[in-house]
C-alpha positions as CSV (number, residue, x, y, z in Angstrom):
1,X,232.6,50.6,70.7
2,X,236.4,50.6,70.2
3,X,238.3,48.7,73.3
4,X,242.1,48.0,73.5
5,X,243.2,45.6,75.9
6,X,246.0,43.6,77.1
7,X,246.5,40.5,79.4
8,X,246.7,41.7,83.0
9,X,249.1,38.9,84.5
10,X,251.8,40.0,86.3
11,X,255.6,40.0,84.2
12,X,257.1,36.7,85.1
13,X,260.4,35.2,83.7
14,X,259.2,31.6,82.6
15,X,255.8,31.0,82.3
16,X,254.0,32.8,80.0
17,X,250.1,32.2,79.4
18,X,250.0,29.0,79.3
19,X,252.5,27.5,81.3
20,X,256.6,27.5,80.5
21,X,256.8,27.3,76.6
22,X,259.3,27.7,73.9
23,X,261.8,25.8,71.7
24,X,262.7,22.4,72.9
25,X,266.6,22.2,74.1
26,X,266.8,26.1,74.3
27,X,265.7,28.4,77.1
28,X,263.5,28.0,78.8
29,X,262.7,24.4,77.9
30,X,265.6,22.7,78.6
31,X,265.7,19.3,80.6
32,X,267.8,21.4,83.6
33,X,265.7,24.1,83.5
34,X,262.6,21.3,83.6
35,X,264.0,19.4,86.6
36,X,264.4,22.7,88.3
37,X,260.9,23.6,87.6
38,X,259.5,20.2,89.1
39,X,261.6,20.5,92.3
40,X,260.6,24.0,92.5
41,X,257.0,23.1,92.1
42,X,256.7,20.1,94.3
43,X,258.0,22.4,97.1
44,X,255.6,25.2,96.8
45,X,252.6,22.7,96.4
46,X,253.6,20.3,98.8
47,X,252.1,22.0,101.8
48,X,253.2,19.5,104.3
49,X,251.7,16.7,102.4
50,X,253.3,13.2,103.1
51,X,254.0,11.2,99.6
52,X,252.7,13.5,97.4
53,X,251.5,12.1,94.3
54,X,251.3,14.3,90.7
55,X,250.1,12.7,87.1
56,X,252.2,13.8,84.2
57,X,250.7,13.5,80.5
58,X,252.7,14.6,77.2
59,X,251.5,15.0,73.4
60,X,253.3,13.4,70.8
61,X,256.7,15.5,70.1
62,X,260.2,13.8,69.6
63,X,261.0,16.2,72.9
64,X,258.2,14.8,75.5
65,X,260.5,11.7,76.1
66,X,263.3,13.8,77.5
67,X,260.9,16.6,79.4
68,X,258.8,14.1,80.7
69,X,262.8,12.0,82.2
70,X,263.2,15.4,83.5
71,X,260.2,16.3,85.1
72,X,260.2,13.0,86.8
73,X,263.6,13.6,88.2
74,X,262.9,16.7,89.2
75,X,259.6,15.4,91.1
76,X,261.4,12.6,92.9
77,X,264.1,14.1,93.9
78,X,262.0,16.6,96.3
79,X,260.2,13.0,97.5
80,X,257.1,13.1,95.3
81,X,255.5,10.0,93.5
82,X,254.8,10.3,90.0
83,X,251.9,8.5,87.8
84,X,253.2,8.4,84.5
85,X,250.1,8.8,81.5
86,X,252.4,9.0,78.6
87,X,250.7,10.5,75.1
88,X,247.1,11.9,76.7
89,X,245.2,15.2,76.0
90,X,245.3,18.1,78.1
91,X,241.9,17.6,79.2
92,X,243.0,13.8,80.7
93,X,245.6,15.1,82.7
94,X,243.4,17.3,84.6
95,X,240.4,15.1,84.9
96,X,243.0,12.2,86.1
97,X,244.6,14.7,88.7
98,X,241.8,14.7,90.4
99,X,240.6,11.1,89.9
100,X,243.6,9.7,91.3
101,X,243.2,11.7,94.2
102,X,246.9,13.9,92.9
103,X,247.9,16.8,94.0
104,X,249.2,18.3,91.2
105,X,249.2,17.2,87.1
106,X,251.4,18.7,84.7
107,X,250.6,18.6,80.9
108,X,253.9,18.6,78.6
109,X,252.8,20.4,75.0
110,X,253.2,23.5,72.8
111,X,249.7,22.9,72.3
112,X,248.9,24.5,68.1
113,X,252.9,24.9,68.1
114,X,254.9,23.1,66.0
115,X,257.3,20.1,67.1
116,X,260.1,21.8,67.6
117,X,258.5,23.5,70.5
118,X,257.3,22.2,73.5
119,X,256.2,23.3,77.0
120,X,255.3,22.9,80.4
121,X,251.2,23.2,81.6
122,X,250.8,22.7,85.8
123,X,247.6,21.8,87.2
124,X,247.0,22.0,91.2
125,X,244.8,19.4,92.9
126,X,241.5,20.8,92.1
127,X,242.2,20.0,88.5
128,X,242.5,23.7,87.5
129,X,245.5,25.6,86.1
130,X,247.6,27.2,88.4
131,X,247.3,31.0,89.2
132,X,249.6,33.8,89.0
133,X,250.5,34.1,92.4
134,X,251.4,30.0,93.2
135,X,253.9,30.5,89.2
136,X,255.5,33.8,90.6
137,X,255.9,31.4,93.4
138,X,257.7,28.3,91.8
139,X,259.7,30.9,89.5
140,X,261.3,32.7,92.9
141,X,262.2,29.0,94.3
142,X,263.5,28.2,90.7
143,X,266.2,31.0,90.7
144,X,267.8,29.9,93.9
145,X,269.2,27.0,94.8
146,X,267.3,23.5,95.2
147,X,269.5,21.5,97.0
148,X,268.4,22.2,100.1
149,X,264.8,20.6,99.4
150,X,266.3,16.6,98.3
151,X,264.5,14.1,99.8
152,X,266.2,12.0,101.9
153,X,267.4,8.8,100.8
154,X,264.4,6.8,102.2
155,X,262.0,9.4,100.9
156,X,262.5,9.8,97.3
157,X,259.6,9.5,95.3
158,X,258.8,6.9,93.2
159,X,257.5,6.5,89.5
160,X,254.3,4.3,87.9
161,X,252.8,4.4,84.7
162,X,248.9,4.6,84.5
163,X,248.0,1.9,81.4
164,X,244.9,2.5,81.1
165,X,244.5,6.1,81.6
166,X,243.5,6.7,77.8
167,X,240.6,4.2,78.8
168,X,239.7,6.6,81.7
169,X,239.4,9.0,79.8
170,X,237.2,7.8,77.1
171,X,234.7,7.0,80.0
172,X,235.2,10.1,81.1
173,X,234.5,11.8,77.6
174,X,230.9,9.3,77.1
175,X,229.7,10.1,80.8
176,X,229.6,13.9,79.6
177,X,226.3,12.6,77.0
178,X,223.0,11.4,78.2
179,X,223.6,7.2,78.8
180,X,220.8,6.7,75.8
181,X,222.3,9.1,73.4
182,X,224.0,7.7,70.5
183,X,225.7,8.5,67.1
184,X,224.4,6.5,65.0
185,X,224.0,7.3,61.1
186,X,226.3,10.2,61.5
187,X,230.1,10.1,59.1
188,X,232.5,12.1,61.0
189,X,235.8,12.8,60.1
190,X,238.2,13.3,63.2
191,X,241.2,15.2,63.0
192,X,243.7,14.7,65.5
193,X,246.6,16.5,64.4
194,X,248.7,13.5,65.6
195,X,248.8,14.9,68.7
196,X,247.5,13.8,72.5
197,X,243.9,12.6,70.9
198,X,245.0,10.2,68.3
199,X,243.8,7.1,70.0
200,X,241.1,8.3,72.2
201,X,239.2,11.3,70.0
202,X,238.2,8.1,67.0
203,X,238.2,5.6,70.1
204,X,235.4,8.0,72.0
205,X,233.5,8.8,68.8
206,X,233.1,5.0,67.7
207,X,232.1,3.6,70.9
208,X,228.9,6.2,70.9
209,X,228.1,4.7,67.1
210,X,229.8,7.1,64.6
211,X,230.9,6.2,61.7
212,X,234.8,7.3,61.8
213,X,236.9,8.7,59.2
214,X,240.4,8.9,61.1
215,X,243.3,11.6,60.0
216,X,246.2,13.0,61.6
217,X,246.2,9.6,63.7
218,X,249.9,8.7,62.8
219,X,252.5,10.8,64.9
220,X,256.0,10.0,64.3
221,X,257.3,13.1,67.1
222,X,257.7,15.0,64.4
223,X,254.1,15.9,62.2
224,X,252.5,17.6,64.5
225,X,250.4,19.9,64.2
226,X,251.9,19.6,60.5
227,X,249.0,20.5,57.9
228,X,247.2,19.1,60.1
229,X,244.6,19.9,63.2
230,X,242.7,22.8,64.3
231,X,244.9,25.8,62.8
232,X,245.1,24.0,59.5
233,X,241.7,22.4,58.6
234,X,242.2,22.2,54.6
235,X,243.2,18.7,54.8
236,X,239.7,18.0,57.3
237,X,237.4,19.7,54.8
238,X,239.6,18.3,51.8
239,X,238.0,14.4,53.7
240,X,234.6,15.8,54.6
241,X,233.8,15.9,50.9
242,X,236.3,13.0,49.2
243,X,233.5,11.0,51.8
244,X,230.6,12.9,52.0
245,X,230.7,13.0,55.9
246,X,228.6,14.9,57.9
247,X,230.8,16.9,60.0
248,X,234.7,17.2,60.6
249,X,236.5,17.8,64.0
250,X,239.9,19.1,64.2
251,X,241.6,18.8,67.5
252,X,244.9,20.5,68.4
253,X,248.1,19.0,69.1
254,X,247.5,18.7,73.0
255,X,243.5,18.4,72.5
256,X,242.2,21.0,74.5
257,X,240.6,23.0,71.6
258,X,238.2,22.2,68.4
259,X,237.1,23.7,65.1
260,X,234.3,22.1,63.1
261,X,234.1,21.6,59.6
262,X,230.3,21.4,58.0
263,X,229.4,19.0,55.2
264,X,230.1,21.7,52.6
265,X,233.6,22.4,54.0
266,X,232.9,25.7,55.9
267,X,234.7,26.1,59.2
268,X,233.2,26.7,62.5
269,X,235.0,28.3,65.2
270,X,235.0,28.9,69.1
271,X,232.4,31.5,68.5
272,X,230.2,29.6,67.2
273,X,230.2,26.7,69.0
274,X,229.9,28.4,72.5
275,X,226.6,30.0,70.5
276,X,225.4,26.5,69.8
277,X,226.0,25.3,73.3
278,X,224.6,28.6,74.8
279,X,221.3,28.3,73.3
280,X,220.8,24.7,73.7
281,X,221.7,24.7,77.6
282,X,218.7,27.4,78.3
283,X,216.7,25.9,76.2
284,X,217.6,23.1,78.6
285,X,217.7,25.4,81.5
286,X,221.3,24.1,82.0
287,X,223.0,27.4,81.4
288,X,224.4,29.2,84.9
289,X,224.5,32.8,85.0
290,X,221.9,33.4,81.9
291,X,225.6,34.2,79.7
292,X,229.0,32.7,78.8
293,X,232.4,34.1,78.8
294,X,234.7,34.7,76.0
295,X,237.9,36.4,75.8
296,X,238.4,40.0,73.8
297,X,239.1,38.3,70.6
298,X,235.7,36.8,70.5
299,X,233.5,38.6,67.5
300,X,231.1,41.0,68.3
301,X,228.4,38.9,66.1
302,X,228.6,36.4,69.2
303,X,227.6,38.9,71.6
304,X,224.9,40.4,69.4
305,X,223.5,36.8,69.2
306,X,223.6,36.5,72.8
307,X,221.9,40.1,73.5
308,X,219.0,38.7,70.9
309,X,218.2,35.3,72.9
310,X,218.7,37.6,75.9
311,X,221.8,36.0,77.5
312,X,225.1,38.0,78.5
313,X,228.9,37.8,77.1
314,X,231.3,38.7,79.5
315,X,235.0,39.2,78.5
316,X,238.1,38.3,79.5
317,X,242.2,39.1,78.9
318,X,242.9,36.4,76.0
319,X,244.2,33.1,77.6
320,X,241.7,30.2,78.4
321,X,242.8,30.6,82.2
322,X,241.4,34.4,82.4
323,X,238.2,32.7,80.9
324,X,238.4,30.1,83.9
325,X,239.2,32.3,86.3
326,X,236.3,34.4,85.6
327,X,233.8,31.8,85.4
328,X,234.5,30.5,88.6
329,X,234.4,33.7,90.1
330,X,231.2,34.3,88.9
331,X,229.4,30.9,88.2
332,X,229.3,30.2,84.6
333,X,229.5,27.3,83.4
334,X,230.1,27.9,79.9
335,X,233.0,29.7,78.4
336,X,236.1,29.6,75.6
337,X,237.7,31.5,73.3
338,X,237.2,32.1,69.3
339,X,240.1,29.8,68.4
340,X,238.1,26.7,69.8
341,X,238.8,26.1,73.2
342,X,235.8,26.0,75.0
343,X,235.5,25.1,79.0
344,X,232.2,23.3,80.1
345,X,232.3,23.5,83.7
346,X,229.8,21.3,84.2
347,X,232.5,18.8,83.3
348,X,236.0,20.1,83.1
349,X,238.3,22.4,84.4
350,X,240.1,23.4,81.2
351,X,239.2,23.6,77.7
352,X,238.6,19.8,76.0
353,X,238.0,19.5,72.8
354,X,236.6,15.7,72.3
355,X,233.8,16.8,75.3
356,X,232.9,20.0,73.0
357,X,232.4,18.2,70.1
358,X,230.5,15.9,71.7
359,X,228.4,18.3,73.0
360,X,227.6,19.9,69.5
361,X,227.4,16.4,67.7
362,X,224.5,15.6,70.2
363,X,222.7,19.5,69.1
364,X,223.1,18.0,65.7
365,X,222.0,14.1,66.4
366,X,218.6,16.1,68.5
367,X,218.0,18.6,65.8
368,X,218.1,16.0,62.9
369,X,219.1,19.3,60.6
370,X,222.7,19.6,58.8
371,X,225.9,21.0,60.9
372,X,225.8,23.7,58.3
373,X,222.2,25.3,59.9
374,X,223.0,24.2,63.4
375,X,226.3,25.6,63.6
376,X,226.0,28.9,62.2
377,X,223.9,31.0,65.0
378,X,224.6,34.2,63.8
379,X,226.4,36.4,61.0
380,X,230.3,37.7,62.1
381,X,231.1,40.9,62.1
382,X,234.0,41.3,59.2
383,X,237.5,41.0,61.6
384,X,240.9,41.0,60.9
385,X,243.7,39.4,62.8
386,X,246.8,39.7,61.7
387,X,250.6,39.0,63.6
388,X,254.2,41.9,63.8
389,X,257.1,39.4,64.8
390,X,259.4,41.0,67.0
391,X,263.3,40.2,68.3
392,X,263.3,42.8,70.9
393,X,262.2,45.7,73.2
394,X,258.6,46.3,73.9
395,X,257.3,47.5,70.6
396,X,253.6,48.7,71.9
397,X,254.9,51.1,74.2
398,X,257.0,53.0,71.6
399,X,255.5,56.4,71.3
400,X,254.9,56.2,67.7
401,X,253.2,53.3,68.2
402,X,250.9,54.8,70.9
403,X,250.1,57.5,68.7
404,X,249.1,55.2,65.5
405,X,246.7,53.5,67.6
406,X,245.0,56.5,68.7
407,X,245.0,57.6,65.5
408,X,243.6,53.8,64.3
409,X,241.3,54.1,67.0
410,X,239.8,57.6,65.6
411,X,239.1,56.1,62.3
412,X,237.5,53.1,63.7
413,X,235.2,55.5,66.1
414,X,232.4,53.5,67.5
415,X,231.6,51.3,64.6
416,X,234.0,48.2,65.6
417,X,236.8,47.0,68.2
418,X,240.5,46.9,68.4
419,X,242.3,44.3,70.4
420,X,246.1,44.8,70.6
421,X,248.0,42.9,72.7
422,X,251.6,41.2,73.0
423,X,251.0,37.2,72.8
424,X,251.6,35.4,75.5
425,X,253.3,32.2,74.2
426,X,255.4,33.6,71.3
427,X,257.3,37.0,70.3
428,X,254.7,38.5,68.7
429,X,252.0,41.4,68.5
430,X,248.8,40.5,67.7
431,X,246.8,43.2,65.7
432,X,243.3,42.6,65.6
433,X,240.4,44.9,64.2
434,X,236.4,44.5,63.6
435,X,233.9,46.2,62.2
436,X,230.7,46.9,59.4
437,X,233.5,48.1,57.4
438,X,235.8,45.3,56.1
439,X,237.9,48.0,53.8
440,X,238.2,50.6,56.6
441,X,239.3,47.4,59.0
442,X,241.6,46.0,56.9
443,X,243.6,49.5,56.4
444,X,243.6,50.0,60.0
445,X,245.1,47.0,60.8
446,X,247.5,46.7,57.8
447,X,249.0,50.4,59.0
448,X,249.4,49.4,62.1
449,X,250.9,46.6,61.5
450,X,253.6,48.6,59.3
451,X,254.0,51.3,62.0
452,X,255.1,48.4,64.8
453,X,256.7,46.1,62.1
454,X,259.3,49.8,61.6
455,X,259.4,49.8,65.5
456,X,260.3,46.1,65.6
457,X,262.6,45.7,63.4
């Protein structure tokens, strides 16, 4: 069945997907623009809340030290207290926010992107990101003037760092495992992509009896996400076989997603490790809903898998917040996307890659059989992603694009999918195309690609 989709969030000026994102000291992420954004935010949340506290974690980039100064400004200035985390995964910040009894967390990362981005995730008290309609919110109170919200003198907020909020965390991470499981006898190599997991991913995994092989563990604000981490494994798999480990796990920069490596190097996505978790939570009759949500992107191999154990896949606009959304609208508790984030509601509110892995590692420590066998559930269909940069305009409604894709669409008939869609965090169109026909796929999406690459340029 062929299906073309796009994200169905309403057009906003600043956020994007994921939060406010883009190249650190130019719009949007600019320390102004991120003080503005704080104020803004602490009036739309504050809801006639007295002292209002927030928690505000950052990865690893050079630029975290001056969003995280502006943030706090920002938040003070409009009479809120702030808990400082400093370098924490994504995961902590929203599992603290509602520890510490907060009323909002923000998250500063780019997430996979490189350092010289950076960005801006919010989190409201409930630990989940914020929706649509509280951002279009904070972006109208952002384009007008703040000065009218200061705190008076007496009621500026004040600032506190958290030191042991890694250490929460970790406790946090273990608690997700049964109190008698352990690790023991299992190598694994841990990827952090010196990022927001660098201390606590190898901290977590030692304390439960794994032998750890640490890389990407040494961030100097500018590596990472460098080589390194879940969008670049070929350093992992290089370490899973210089020391015969039993499994890899790559984190990305802010540590809400994972990909696996196997003992013979082979990489495991988000596909199949919400298969792995899927079948292993009815078999424990854990599993809500008898399914698991995935976005568009996810292969149609998954949801063959899932029809043959006799569980559902509902999809979702790509974006681990549709996926979110929808489970909590319909009682899921297990959900992600191919590129490895993967939400287990059970536990958290966004996607965490330390708890995932976990969760897999303890299939494998049950099973006693190689991550090789227990990871791969089911076959992928042959899919083909590929990326059109563009500088301006809105390529995908050009009428000769329109017509290429029907024409694509035609070819394809009702052998495969194809997912088209604008990304949400950078200026490009993802092109993606699956099918029992690699060769027909692959010239699909390679034409297309050429028809909006002559639009775009």
């Amino acid at each position: 069945m062929v299906k073309r989709k796009s994200n169905n969030a309403p057009q906003r000026k600043f956020f994007g997907t994921d939060g406010i994102r883009g190249r650190a000291n130019r719009f949007p992420m600019t320390p102004d623009l991120a003080m503005k954004a704080a104020m803004a935010a602490g009036v739309a949340l504050r809801n006639g809340t007295r002292n209002p506290r927030i928690v505000i974690g950052k990865d690893t980039r050079l630029s975290g030290y001056m969003i995280e100064s502006a943030l706090q400004a920002g938040f003070t200035a409009v009479g809120w207290n702030v808990f400082l985390l400093g370098p924490v995964p994504t995961p902590a910040v929203a599992m603290l926010t509602r520890s510490l009894r907060c009323h909002m967390g923000v998250m500063i990362s780019a997430s996979h992107n490189p350092f010289s981005d950076n960005g801006i995730k919010l989190f409201g008290a409930d630990g989940y990101k914020l929706s649509d309609e509280v951002e279009l919110k904070i972006e109208a109170l952002m384009e007008g003037e703040m000065s009218a919200y200061f705190a008076d003198a007496m009621d500026i907020g004040r600032a506190k760092r958290i030191e042991d909020a890694q250490a929460r965390y970790i406790e946090f991470a273990k608690r997700t495992l049964p109190r008698n499981l352990r690790f023991d006898g299992l190598r694994v190599v841990i990827d952090c992509a010196h990022g927001a997991g660098y201390k606590v991913a190898p901290e977590a995994l030692w304390e439960l009896g794994a032998e750890v092989v640490r890389i990407g563990n040494a961030p100097d604000g500018f590596n990472i996400n460098k080589d390194c981490g879940s969008t670049s494994t070929q350093a992992l798999a290089a370490k899973v076989h210089e020391v015969r480990a039993d499994i890899g796990i790559a984190l990305d920069g802010d540590g809400d997603r994972v990909i696996i490596i196997d003992e013979h190097g082979g990489v495991v996505d988000g596909d199949q490790l919400m298969a792995v978790v899927a079948q292993s939570w009815k078999e424990d009759d854990r599993l809500a809903s008898n399914g698991i949500v995935a976005t568009v992107m996810s292969n149609l191999g998954l949801e063959r898998f899932l029809e043959s154990i006799k569980l559902s896949l509902a999809r979702t606009a790509v974006g681990d917040r549709y996926v979110v959304e929808h489970m909590r609208n319909h009682g899921y508790n297990v959900g992600g996307e191919q590129s490895g984030h993967i939400i287990l509601s059970d536990y958290t509110t966004t996607g965490d890659g330390l708890v995932a892995a976990l969760q897999v590692l303890a299939v494998v420590q049950r099973l006693q059989k190689p991550v090789s066998e227990v990871c791969h559930r089911f076959d992928p269909l042959p899919q083909v992603l590929d990326n059109v940069r563009f500088t301006k305009g809105a390529p995908l409604e050009e009428e000769t694009v329109k017509k290429a894709i029907e024409a694509a669409e035609t070819k394809l008939g009702n052998t495969g999918r194809l997912v088209i869609r604008k990304s949400g965090t950078e200026p490009l169109i993802r092109v993606m195309g699956e099918g029992e026909d690699e060769t027909l796929v692959r010239n699909i999406v390679g034409d297309l690609c050429e028809t909006i690459s002559r639009v775009a340029a």
